[in-house]
NUROVEX-538273 format. One record per residue (C-alpha): x, y, z; residue number from 0. Coordinates in pm, whole numbers, plus 50000, padded with zeros to 5 digits. Example, Ala and Ser with C-alpha at 12.3 -4.5 7.8 and 13.67 -1.06 7.14 Angstrom:
NUROVEX-538273
- c1	c2	c3	i
- 51230	49550	50780	0
- 51367	49894	50714	1
//
This chain:
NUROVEX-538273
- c1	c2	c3	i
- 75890	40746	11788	0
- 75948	40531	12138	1
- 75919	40227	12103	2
- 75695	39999	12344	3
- 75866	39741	12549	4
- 75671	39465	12324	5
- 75873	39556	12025	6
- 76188	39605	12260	7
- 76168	39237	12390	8
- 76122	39132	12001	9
- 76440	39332	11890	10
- 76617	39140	12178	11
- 76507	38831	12108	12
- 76567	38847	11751	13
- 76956	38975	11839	14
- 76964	38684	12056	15
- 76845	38418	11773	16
- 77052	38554	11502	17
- 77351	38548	11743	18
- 77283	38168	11822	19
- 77227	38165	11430	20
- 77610	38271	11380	21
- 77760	38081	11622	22
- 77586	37736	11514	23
- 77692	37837	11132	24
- 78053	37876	11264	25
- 78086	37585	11493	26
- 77917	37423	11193	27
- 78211	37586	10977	28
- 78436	37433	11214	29
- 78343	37150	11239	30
- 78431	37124	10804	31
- 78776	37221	10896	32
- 78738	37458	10669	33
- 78814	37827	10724	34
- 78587	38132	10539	35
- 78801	38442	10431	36
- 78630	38813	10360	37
- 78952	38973	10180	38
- 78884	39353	10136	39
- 79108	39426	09772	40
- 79071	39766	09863	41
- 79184	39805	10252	42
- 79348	39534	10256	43
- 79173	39395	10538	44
- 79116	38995	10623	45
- 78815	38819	10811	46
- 78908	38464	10925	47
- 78640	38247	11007	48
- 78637	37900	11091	49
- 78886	37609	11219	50
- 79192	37879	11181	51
- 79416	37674	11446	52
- 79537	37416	11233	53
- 79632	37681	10954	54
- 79767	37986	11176	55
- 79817	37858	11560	56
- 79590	37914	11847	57
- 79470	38260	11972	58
- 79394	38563	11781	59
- 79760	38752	11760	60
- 79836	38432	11562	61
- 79613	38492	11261	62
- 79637	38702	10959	63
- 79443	39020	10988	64
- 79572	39188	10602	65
- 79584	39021	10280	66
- 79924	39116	10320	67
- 80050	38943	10583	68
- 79899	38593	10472	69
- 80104	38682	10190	70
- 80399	38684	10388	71
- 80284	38300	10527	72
- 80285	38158	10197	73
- 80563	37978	10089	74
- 80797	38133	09845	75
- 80766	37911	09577	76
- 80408	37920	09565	77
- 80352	38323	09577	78
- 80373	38321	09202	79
- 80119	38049	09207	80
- 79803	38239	09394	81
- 79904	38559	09211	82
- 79867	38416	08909	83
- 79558	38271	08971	84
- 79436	38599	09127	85
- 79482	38811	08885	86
- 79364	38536	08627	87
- 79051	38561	08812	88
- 79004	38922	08837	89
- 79037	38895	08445	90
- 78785	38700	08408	91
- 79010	38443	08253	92
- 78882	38158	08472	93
- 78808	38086	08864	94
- 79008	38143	09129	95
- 79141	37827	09234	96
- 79468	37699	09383	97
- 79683	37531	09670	98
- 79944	37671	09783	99
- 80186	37633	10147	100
- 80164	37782	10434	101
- 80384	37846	10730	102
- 80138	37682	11021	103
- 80117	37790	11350	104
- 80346	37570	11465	105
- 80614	37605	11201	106
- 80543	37338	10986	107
- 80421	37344	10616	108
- 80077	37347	10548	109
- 79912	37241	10195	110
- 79615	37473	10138	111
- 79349	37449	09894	112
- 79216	37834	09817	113
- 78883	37859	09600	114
- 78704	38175	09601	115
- 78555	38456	09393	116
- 78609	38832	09348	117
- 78324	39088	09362	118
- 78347	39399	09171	119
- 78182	39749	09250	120
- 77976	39962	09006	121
- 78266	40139	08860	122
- 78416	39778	08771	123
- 78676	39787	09042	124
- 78756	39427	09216	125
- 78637	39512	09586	126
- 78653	39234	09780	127
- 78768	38819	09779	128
- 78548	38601	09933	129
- 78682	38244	09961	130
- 78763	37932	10153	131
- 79081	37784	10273	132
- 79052	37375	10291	133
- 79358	37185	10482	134
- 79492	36901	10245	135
- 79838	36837	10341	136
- 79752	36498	10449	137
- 79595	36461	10081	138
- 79965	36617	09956	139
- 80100	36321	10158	140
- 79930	36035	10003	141
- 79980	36140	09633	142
- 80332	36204	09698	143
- 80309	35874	09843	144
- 80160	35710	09514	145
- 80374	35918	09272	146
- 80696	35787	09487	147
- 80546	35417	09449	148
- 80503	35410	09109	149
- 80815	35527	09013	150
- 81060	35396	09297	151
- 81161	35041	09454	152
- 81020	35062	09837	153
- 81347	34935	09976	154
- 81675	35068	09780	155
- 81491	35401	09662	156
- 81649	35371	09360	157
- 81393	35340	08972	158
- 81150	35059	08978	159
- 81154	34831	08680	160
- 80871	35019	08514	161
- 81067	35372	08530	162
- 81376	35184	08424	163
- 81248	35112	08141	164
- 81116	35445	08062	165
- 81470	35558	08120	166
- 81628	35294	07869	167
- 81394	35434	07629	168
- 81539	35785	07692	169
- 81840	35654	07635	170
- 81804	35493	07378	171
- 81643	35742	07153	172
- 81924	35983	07232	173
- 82185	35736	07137	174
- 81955	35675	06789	175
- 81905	36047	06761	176
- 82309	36152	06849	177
- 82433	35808	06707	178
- 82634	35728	07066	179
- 82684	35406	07197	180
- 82547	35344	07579	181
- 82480	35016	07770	182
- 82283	34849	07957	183
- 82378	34626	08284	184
- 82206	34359	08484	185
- 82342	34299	08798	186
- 82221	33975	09006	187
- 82365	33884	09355	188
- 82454	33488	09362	189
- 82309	33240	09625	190
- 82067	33501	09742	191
- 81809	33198	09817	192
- 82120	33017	10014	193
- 82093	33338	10207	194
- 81729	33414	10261	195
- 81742	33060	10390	196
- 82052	33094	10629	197
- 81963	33424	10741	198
- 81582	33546	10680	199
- 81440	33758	10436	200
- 81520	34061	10678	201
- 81882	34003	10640	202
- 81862	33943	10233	203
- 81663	34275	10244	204
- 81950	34458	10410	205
- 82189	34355	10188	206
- 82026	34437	09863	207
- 82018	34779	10038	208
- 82376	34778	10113	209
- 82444	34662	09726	210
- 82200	34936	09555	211
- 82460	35196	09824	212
- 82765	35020	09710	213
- 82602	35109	09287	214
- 82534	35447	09384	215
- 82887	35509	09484	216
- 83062	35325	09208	217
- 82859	35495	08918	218
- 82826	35788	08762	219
- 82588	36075	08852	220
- 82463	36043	08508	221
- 82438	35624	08506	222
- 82045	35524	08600	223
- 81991	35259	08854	224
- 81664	35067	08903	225
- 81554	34700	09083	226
- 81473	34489	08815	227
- 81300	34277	09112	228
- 81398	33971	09336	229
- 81802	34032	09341	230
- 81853	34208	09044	231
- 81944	34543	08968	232
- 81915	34725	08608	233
- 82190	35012	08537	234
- 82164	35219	08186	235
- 82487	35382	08103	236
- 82487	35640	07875	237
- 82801	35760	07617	238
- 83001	35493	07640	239
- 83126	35163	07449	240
- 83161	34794	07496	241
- 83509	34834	07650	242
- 83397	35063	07865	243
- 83076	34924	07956	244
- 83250	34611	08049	245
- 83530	34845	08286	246
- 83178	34976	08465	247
- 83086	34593	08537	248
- 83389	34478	08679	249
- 83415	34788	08929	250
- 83052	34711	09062	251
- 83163	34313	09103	252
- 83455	34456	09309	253
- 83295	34664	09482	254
- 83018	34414	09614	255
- 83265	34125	09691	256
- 83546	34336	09810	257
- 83407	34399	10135	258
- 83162	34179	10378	259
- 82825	34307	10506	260
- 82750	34279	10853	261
- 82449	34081	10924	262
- 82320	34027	11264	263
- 82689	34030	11409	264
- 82836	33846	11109	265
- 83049	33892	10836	266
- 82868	33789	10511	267
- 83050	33783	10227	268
- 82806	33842	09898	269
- 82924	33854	09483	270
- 82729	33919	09187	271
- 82715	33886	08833	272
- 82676	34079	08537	273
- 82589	34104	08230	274
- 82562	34389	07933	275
- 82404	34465	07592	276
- 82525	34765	07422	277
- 82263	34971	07237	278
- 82155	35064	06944	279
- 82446	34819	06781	280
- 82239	34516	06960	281
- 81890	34605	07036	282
- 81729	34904	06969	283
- 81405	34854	07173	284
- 81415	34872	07576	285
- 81228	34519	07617	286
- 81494	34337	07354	287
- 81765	34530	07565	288
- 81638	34402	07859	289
- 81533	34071	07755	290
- 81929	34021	07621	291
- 82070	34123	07933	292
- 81895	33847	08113	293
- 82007	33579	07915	294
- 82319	33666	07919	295
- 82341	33694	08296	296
- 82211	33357	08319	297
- 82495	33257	08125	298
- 82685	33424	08363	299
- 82547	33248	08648	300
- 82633	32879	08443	301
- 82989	33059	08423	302
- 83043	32998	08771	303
- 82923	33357	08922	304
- 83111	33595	08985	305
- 83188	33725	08609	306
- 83026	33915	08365	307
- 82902	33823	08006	308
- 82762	34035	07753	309
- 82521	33951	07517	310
- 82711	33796	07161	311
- 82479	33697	06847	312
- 82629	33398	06653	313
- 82495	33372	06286	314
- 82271	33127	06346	315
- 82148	33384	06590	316
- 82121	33670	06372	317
- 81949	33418	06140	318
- 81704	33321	06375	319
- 81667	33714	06485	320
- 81599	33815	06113	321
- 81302	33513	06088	322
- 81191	33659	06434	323
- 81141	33998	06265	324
- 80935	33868	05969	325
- 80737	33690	06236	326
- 80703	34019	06379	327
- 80605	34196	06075	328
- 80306	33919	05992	329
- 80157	33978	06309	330
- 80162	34372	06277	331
- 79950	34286	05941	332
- 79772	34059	06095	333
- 79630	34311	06414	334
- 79571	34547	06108	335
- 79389	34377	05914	336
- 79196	34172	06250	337
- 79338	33816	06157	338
- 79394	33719	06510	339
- 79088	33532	06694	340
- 79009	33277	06980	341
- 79011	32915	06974	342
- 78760	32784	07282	343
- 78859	32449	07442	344
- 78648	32339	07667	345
- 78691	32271	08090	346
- 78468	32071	08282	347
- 78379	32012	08616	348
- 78608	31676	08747	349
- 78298	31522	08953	350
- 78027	31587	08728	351
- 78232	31617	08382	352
- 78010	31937	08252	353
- 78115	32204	08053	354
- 78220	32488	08330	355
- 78493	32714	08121	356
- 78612	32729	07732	357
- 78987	32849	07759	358
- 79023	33059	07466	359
- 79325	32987	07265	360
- 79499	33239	07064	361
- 79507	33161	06676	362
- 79632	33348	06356	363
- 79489	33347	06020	364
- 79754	33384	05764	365
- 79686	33541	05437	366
- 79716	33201	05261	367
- 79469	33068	05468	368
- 79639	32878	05731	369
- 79559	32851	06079	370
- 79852	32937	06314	371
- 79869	32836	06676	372
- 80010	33075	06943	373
- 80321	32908	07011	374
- 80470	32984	06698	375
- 80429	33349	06731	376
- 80395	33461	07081	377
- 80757	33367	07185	378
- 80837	33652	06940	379
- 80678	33921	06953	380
- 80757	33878	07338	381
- 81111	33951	07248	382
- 81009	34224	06990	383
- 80794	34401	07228	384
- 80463	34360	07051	385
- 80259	34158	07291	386
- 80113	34501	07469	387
- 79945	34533	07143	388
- 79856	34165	07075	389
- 79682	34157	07481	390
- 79531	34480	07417	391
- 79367	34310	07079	392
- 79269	33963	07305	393
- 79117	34241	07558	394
- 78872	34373	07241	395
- 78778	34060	07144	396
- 78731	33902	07532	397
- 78490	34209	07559	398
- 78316	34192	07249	399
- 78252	33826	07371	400
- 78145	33930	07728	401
- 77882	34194	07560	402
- 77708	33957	07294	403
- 77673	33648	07538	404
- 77580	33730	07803	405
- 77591	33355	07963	406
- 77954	33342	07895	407
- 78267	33423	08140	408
- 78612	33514	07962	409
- 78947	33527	08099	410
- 79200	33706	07918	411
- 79602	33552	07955	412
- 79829	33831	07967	413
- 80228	33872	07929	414
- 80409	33948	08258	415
- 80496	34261	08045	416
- 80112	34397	08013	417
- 80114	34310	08356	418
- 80304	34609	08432	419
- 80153	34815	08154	420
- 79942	35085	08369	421
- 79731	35171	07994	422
- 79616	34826	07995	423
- 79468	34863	08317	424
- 79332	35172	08232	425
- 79202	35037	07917	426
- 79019	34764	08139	427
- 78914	34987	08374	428
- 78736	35186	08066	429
- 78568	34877	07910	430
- 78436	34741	08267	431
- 78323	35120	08360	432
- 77979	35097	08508	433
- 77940	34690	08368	434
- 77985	34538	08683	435
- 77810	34231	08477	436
- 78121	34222	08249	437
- 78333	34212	08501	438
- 78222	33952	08689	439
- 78244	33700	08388	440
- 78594	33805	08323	441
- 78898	33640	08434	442
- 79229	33779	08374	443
- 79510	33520	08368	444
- 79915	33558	08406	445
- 80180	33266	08393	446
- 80366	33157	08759	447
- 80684	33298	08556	448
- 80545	33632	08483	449
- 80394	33655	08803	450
- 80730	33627	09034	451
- 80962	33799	08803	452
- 80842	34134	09009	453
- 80599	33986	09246	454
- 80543	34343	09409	455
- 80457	34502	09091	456
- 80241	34148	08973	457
- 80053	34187	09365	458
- 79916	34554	09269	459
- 79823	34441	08920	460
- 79614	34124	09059	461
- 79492	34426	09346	462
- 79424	34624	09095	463
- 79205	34395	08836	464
- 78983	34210	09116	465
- 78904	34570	09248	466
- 78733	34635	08928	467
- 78551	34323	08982	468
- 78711	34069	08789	469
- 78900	33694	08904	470
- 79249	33635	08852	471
- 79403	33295	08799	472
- 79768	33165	08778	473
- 79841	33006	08486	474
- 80162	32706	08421	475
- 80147	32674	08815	476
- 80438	32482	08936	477
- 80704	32580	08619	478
- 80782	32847	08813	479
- 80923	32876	09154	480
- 80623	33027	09397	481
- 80622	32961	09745	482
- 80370	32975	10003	483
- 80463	33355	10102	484
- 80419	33448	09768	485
- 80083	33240	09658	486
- 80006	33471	09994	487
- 80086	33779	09853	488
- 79909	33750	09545	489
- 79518	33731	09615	490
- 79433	33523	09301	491
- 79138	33339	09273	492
- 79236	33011	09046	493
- 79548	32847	09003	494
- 79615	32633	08676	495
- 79857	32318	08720	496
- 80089	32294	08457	497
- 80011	32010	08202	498
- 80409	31874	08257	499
- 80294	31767	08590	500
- 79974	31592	08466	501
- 80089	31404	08192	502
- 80179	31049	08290	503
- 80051	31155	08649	504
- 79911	30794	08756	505
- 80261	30626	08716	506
- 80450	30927	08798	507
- 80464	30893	09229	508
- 80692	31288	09239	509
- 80416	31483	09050	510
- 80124	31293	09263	511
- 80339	31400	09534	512
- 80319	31749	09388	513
- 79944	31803	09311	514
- 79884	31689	09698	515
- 80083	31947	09796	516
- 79928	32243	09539	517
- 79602	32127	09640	518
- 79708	32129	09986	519
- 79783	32464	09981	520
- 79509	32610	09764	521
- 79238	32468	10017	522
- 79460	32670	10242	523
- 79389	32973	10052	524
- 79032	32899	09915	525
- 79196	32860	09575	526
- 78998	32695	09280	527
- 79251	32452	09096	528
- 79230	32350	08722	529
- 79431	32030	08567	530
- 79599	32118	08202	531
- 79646	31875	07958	532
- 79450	31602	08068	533
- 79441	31312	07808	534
- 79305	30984	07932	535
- 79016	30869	08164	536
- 79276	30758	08401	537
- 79433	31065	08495	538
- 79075	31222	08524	539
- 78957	31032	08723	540
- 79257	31050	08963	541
- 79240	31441	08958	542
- 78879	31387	09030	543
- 78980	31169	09380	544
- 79223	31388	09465	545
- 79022	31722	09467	546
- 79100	31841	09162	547
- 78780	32101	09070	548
- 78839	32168	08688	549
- 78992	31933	08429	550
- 79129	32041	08088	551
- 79262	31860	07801	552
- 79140	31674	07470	553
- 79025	31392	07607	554
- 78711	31660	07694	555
- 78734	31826	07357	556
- 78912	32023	07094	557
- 78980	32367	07080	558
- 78681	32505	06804	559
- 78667	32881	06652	560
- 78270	32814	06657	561
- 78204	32665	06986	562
- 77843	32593	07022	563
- 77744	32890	07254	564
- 77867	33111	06946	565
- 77565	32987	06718	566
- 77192	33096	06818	567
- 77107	32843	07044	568
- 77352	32913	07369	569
- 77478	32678	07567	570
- 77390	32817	07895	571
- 77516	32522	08089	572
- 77828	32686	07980	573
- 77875	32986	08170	574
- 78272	33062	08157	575
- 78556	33065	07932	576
- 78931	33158	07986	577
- 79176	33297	07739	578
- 79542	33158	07719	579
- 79809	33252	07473	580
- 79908	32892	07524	581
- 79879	32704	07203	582
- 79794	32369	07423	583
- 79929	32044	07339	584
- 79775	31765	07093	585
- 79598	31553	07332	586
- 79355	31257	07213	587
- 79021	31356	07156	588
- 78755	31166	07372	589
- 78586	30928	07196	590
- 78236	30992	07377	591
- 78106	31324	07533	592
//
C-alpha cells in the first residue's frame, strides 16, 4: 500500500527527532564521563558509547570493537579479577561489579570501575553484557594517598609512629610466641632546636631525611624503622640480644656523626643518641617498650649526647613496677564493675564570676569505699597501656551526660595516646552520628605535652574531632614547649594555662610576663583562655584585668559527684562542663559564692 506524502513527512520527521533523541542521550552520556558497553557473549562483538577518549585514545581505530581485545587492554594482574566477577555473575552468585586497569590511549594506566548485568536467552544461554565503564583513577589516587598517610611519615617515607607500633606488637608476639629476644631503639638527633634556629626548619628537615637514609643503610632488611616524631626515630630489631642490640646502636651513632651533611653550602656536622629496651625480658607491651626507651634516651641526652643507654630496672624499680601492676589490676576491676565516675568543678566567667563550665574530674571508687583521685592512678595505667580503655569509659559517661542534660556541655581530656587511637575517633564519630546537638556541647581536651609529642598526627586528630562538630582545647598550656607555628597548626578552640603559672601570679613578675604573652597570642588566634588553679580573690581579679575569659580553682568551688544541674532542678545558667584526668590541686574553698 503507497503511502501518502503526509505519512512520508511524519516518518521523516519522526527519524529526525529520534536521531536528535540519540545524540542528546549521548552527549548527555558524555558529558557523565561515563562510557555504555553492549558486549555480545555470543559474537563477541563490543558497542562503545560515550566519553571513550579518556579510556581508549581519540578516533575510532583506537577503541575496542571485541570483548576480546578489551581483554587484551586490561592489565595483567587484574584479568583474573573481571573474570572472576564475570563468571560469578553469570552464576548468579552476585552482580557484576569490579575495577580493574586499563592501558589508556595514551599509554598510561587507567583505573576503571565496570558494573553491568548479563542477559540470558530462552534456552538459558548468557547472550549479551550490558554495562558501564566509570573513570576513577583520580579516586585510585587519593586513597592511595590516604592509605600512604596513615601508615608513613610524609618526609623520610619510612613507618609513622602509629604503624610502628603495630610493628612492635608483631614483634613482640613472635618473640612471646618463639621465646626470642629482639629490641627496640630510639634514636634522637642532639641540638636539633640549635639547628632549626641556625639554619631553618628547611634545613633540619633535610637532615632528618639524610639520617632516616643513613638507618636504612646501616640496618637490616628485616629491622623496622619509623619517626617517632620531632627528631626521633623508632627502630624494632628482631632476633637478637642485648649485646647485640647495643652493636646495632653504636653503628647508627657512627654512621650519623661520621660524616657531615651539606646544608646550604655548609658542612654540618649532626650526632645522636640512643637508647634500647630489649623485649619480652623488659616490657612485654609496645607502649611500656616505647615508653622505656624514652626515658632512657633522656638519660642519654643528661649523659652528654652522643651515647647510648638502655633501659636498667633497679629494685626499687621493680618494686615500684610490681605496685604499678596492682594499680593496674584495680582499675581493670574497677571499668568492670563501672567504679570510675566524674567529679564536676566548677569555671566561671572572670568579669561576671558565673558558672560557665564544670571540668569533670576523674575519680575511682574503691571497693572499700574510698574515693580515689586521678593522679594516683592515671600515671599508671599510662605506662601499662590501659588509658585507651579508661578514655573510651570517660567517652560513655561524657555522652550519657550530653544525652540526659541537655543544658550541659562536656569536654572529655584524653591521653596523647587515644589521640592517635583511630577506634576512638571512630567510636566518637558513632556516638555524635546524626546528634549534631551532642556535638556541639562537647569539648575534647589533650595536654600541651601530648599534643607536640607528634604534632602532625595531634593536627589531624584536632581536624578530625571539630569536623564532627565538637571544640578542642589545650590543656597544662605552657608545661610544654609550643610555639607560635605550632599553636598555628593546631586549630583548637581553648587553651588552658597551667595552674604552675597562676599560683603566686601577683608577686611572681616572669609568669605575669608569661600570661601577657599567651594571651597575646590567643587574641591572635581567636583563642578562648581559661586560668587553672586559681585560689585567692587577688589573682582573680588580676586574670580578670588582664583578659583572662575563664577562671578555675577552689576559691570558685569544689569538685562535687552531684553538682546541682545533676538533681531535677537544672542549673541552666550552667551550660558547659569539661572533663580532665587531672586530679586538680587542693585550693581554698571560697568562703562566699
Amino acid at each position: 500500500m503507497r503511502r501518502s506524502p503526509d505519512q512520508e513527512e511524519g516518518q521523516i520527521e519522526g527519524q529526525i527527532e529520534g536521531s536528535l533523541e540519540l545524540l542528546r542521550f549521548q552527549a548527555a552520556i558524555e558529558a557523565s564521563g561515563d562510557v555504555l558497553y553492549d558486549w555480545n557473549l555470543t559474537t563477541d562483538e563490543l558497542t562503545l558509547l560515550g566519553a571513550t577518549a579518556p579510556l581508549f585514545g581519540r578516533g575510532t581505530a583506537s577503541l575496542p570493537d571485541r570483548g576480546e581485545d578489551l581483554n587484551a587492554r586490561i592489565s595483567p594482574e587484574d584479568v583474573p579479577v573481571r573474570m572472576r566477577a564475570l563468571s560469578e555473575h553469570i552464576s548468579g552468585r552476585g552482580p557484576f561489579d569490579c575495577e580493574y586497569r586499563v592501558c589508556a590511549g595514551n599509554g598510561e594506566p587507567q583505573w576503571i570501575h565496570d558494573r553491568g548485568a548479563v542477559e540470558i536467552s530462552p534456552s538459558g544461554r548468557p547472550e549479551r553484557l550490558i554495562g558501564v565503564l566509570r573513570l576513577i583513577t583520580q579516586r585510585k589516587q587519593h586513597e592511595a594517598q590516604l592509605e600512604y598517610q596513615a601508615n608513613f611519615d610524609e618526609l623520610t617515607g619510612h613507618f609513622n609512629k602509629v604503624r610502628l607500633r603495630e610493628a612492635l606488637d608483631q614483634a613482640l608476639a613472635q618473640s612471646l610466641r618463639y621465646e626470642q629476644n629482639g629490641a627496640f631503639l630510639v634514636i634522637g638527633l642532639d641540638q636539633m632546636g640549635m639547628i632549626n634556629t641556625a639554619y631553618g626548619y628547611e634545613a633540619g628537615d633535610a637532615i632528618l631525611f639524610e639520617v632516616s637514609r643513613r638507618l636504612d643503610q646501616c640496618l637490616r632488611e628485616t629491622d623496622v624503622i619509623g619517626r617517632l616524631g620531632g627528631d626521633r626515630f623508632g627502630v624494632v630489631v628482631s632476633c637478637c640480644n642485648q649485646a647485640q642490640a647495643q652493636i646495632t646502636a653504636e653503628r647508627i651513632l657512627l654512621a650519623v656523626r661520621q660524616t657531615p651533611i651539606e646544608i646550604g653550602g655548609k658542612q654540618v656536622h649532626v650526632t645522636a643518641s640512643a637508647s634500647l629496651v630489649v623485649f619480652p625480658s623488659q616490657s612485654k607491651t609496645s607502649f611500656d617498650v616505647m615508653t622505656k626507651a624514652e626515658g632512657a634516651l633522656f638519660q642519654a641526652k643528661l649523659a652528654g649526647r652522643d651515647c647510648i643507654q638502655g633501659y636498667e630496672m633497679s629494685e626499687e624499680q621493680r618494686l615500684g613496677f610490681q605496685t604499678n601492676m596492682d594499680i593496674g589490676e584495680q582499675v581493670k576491676l574497677a571499668l568492670k564493675e563501672k567504679r570510675l565516675c566524674f567529679a564536676y568543678q566548677p569555671i566561671v566567667d572572670a568579669a561576671s564570676e558565673e558558672v560557665r563550665l564544670y571540668e569533670c574530674l576523674m575519680r575511682m571508687h574503691a571497693p572499700d569505699g574510698e574515693l580515689i583521685t586521678a593522679n594516683r592512678f592515671v600515671p599508671v595505667i599510662e605506662q601499662l597501656g590501659l588509658m585507651r580503655a579508661v578514655d573510651r569509659y570517660a567517652l560513655e559517661l561524657a555522652i550519657e551526660d550530653l544525652k540526659r542534660y541537655a543544658d550541659v556541655r562536656l569536654a572529655v581530656n584524653i591521653s596523647g595516646l587515644t589521640a592517635a587511637d583511630r577506634s576512638w575517633l571512630r567510636a566518637l564519630s558513632a556516638h555524635l552520628k546524626d546528634r549534631r546537638d551532642l556535638a556541639e556541647r562537647l569539648v575534647i581536651e589533650i595536654t600541651e605535652t601530648a599534643a607536640m609529642y607528634d604534632i602532625e598526627e595531634t593536627a589531624h586528630f584536632v581536624t578530625a574531632v571539630r569536623d564532627l562538630g565538637c571544640q578542642v582545647a589545650v590543656d597544662d598550656f605552657g608545661a610544654g614547649y609550643t610555639t607560635f607555628r605550632h599553636l598555628k597548626s593546631l586549630t583548637v578552640d581553648l587553651v588552658k594555662i597551667d595552674g604552675s603559672f597562676v599560683k603566686g601570679i601577683c608577686n611572681s613578675t616572669e609568669n605575669q610576663l608569661f600570661i601577657r604573652n599567651l594571651l597575646s597570642l590567643a587574641k591572635t588566634f581567636g583563642l578562648e583562655t581559661v586560668a587553672e588553679c586559681v585560689e585567692n580573690e587577688d589573682e582573680a581579679a588580676y586574670l580578670a584585668k588582664e583578659g583572662v575569659e575563664l577562671l578555675q580553682g577552689w576559691f570558685f568551688g569544689k569538685p562535687s559527684l552531684e553538682p546541682a544541674w545533676k538533681g531535677e532542678a537544672q542549673d541552666t545558667s550552667a551550660p558547659a562542663a569539661t572533663a580532665d584526668w587531672s586530679a586538680g590541686q587542693d585550693q581554698p574553698q571560697r568562703a562566699a559564692n
